[in-house]
N, C-alpha and C positions, 0 to 999 in steps of 0.2 A: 707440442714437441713430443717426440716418441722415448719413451726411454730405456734401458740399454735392453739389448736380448739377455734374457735370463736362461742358462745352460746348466743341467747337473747330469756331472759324469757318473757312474755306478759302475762298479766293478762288486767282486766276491766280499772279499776284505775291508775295502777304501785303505789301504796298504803301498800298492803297486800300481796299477794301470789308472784309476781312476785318479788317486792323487797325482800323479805323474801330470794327466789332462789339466786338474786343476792349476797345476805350478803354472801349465807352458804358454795357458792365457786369461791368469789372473791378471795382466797390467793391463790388458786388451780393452780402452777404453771406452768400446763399445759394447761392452760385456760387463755382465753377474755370473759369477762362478760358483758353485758348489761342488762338491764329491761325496761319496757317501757308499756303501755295501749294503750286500743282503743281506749276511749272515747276520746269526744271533750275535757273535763273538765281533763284527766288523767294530772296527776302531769307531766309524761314528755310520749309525745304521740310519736309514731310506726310512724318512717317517712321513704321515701326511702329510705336516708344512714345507718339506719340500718339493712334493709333487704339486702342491697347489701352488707354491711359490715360484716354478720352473716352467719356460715358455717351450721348453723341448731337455728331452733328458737323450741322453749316449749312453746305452747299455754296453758293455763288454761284449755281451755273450746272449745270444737268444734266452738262454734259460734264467737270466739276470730279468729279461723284460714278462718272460712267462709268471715269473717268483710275484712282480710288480703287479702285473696284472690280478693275479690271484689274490695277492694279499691285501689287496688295494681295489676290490672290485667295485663297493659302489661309489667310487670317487671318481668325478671328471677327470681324467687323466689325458696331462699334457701328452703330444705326439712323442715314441717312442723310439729311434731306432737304433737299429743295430750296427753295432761295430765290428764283431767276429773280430775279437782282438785277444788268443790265447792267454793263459796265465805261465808266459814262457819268459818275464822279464823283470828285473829288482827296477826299483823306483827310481826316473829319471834315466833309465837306460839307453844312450842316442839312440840305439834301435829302435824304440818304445819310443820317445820322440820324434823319431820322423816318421812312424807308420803311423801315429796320430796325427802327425800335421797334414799329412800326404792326404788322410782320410778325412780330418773335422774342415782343414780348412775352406776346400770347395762348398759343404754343407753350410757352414759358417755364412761364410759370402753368400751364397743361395736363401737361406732364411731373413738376413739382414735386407739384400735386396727386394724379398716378396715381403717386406713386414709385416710378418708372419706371428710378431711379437705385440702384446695388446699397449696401448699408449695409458699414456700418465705419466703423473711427476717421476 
């Protein structure tokens, strides 16, 4: 039995956009959720065990996945991509909710169905 796809969102902060993703499919039974930022100052910072622990991460911002790449170069890194989701919106913002759902959900559904996620308990 396969078990759940594991997601971590990244944004600047983990403040705004990326907590936002986590809130909006934390109950999503077929999911593991994380959030996390780049910055030195983010609330809770991108460390190895969540790159190792994530079967696919959603960067913000191209520069969020370049920071990851660099800082993180000799690690297996899970597939990364990009959101291009401005830092234009307070946390939970509907706008910010539906241009995340409009955007994860297709990807969501796409990964799920190519299980793309590694199996175990």
């Amino acid at each position: 039995m396969n078990r759940r796809l594991r997601i971590l969102f990244v944004c600047a902060m983990n403040k705004e956009r990326s907590v936002t993703a986590e809130r909006l499919y934390r109950n999503d039974s077929r999911l593991e959720v994380r959030s996390a930022g780049v910055r030195s100052d983010a609330n809770r910072r991108v460390s190895e065990g969540d790159l190792r622990w994530a079967d696919v991460v959603f960067a913000m911002e191209r520069e969020h996945k370049v920071w990851m790449a660099t800082c993180f170069e000799g690690l297996d890194l899970p597939p990364i991509e990009v959101l291009d989701i401005p830092d234009d919106y307070a946390c939970m913002d509907p706008r910010l909710q539906e241009i995340l759902r409009l955007t994860l959900d297709p990807e969501i559904e796409r990964l799920l169905a190519a299980g793309e996620h590694k199996p175990g308990p």
